[in-house]
N, C-alpha and C positions, 0 to 999 in steps of 0.2 A: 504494500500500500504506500505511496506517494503523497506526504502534504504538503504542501506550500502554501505562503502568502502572498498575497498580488495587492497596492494598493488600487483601489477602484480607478481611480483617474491616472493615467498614461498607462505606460507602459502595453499599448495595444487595447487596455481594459477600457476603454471609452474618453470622451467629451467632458471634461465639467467646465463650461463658462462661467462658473459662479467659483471656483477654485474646488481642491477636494472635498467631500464630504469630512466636518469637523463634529467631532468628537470630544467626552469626555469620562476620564478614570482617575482616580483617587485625587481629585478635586484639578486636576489638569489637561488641557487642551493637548487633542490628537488627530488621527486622521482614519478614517475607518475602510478599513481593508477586508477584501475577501479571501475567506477559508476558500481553498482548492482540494481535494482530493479525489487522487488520481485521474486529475481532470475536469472534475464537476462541482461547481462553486456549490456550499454546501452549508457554509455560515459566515458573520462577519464578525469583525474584533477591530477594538479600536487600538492602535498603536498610539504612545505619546513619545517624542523626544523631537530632534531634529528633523525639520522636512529633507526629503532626501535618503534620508540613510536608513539601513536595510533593518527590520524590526527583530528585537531580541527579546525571545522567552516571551514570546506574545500570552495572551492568555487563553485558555483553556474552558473554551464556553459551555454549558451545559448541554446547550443544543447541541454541541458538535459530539459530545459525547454520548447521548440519547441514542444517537446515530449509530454510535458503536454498538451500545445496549442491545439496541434492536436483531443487528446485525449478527452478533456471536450467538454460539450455539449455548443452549442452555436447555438441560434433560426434561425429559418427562418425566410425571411421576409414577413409580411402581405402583398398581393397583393392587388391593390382598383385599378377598373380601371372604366372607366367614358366614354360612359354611363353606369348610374348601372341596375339592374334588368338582366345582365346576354345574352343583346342582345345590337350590334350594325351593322351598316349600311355599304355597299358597298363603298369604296370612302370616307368616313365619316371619320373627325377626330378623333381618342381614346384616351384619357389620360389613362396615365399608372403610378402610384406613389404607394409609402410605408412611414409609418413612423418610420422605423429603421433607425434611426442616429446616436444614443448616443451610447456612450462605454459602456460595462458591462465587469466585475470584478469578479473575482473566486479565491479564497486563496487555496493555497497547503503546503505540507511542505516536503520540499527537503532537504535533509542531514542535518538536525535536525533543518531546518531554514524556515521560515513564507516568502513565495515567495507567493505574490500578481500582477497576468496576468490581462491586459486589450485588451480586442479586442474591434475594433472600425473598422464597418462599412466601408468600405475604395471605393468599386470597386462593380457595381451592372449590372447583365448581364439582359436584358430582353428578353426572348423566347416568340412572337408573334403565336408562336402554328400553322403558315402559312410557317413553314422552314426558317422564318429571323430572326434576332436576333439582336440586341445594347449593347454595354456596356457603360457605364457612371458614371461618378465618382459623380452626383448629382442622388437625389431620388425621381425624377420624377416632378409631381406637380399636384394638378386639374386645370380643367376649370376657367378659361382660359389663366391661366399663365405657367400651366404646359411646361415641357421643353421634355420630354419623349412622343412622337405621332406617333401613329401608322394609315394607312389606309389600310383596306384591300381591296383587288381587288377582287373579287368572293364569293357572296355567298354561305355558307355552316358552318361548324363547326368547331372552334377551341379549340385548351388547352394553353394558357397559364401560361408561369409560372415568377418564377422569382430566380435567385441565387446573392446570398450574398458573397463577398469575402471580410475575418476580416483581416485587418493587426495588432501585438501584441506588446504591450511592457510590460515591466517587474522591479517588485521593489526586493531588497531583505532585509526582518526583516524592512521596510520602508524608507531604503535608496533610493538613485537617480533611475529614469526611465533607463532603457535599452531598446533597441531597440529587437524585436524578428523575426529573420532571412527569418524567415516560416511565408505566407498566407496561409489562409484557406476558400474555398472556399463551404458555405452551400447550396446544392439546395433547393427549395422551391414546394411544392405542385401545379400541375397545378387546374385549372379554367377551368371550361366549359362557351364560349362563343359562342352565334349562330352570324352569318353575316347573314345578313337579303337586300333581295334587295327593295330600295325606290321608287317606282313610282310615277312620277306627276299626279296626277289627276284633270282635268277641274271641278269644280262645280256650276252650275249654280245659280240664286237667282228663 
């Protein structure tokens, strides 16, 4: 991946008859340039110092990094639902849980700077594969504490799935956390479940 800064006016980037676009950052006048990567103008930043001279350690916008957010891979979650072996009951309580909790972390480097993202698990949707659906900000649980239960009403075959929504934050060259503006939300592979109807049966001795 390729980033650079261009400022808006010359250098090929256009016209301004009015002088560059001005700017301002930590109470000082600058000139507002475009993010490029690998070709595709994608954000701006305001540089402050001398007209002319080439911009140092620009800053690292949120937007530019959303961008990343968006862009990296980040897992689905493992679905466990209980009972196991792939078959449950009419009426019958089901637990529904994952073990995707923890944050994970991916390093980039944006305008010549070490920017380390955290996604962290945030908002978890459950599709019961019977047209209903839950969201919940916990990750379910087993038998019998579990907090995510489903029953279904009729016999037959479902799929269910599960989807993951990350909320991010963000360091730069390992300074302070930032907040990252953009969730992201992963689907998850559905499950084949059979609904099985339970009969009472009398048995005699």
């Amino acid at each position: 991946m390729n980033t650079e800064v261009r400022p808006q006016c010359g250098l090929g980037e256009g016209t301004c008859y009015d002088g560059p676009p001005v700017c301002f950052k930590d109470g000082n006048e600058g000139e507002v340039y475009d993010v490029f990567v690998d070709g595709v103008d994608v954000d701006d930043v305001c540089i402050t110092g001398a007209p002319g001279e080439p911009p140092v350690a620009p800053v690292v916008t949120p937007g530019l990094v959303s961008r990343e957010f968006q862009r990296f891979h980040w897992p689905a979650s493992a679905l466990t639902i209980q009972p196991p072996g792939g078959k449950t009951a009419v009426n019958f309580d089901t637990y529904y849980f994952t073990d995707n909790t923890t944050p994970r972390t991916q390093t980039v480097r944006l305008l010549g700077q070490q920017v380390t993202i955290e996604a962290t698990p945030a908002q978890y949707t459950w599709h019961y594969g019977d047209g209903t659906t839950d969201t919940t900000t916990t990750p379910g649980g087993p038998y019998p504490t579990g907090d995510v239960i489903h029953q279904y009403l009729r016999k037959g075959q479902a799929s269910p799935s599960l989807d993951t929504t990350y909320t991010g934050r963000y360091q730069v060259n390992g300074g302070p956390w930032h907040d990252i503006p953009d969730s992201l939300t992963v689907p998850g592979p559905p499950q084949q479940l059979a609904i099985i109807e339970v009969r009472p049966t009398l048995v005699g001795y």
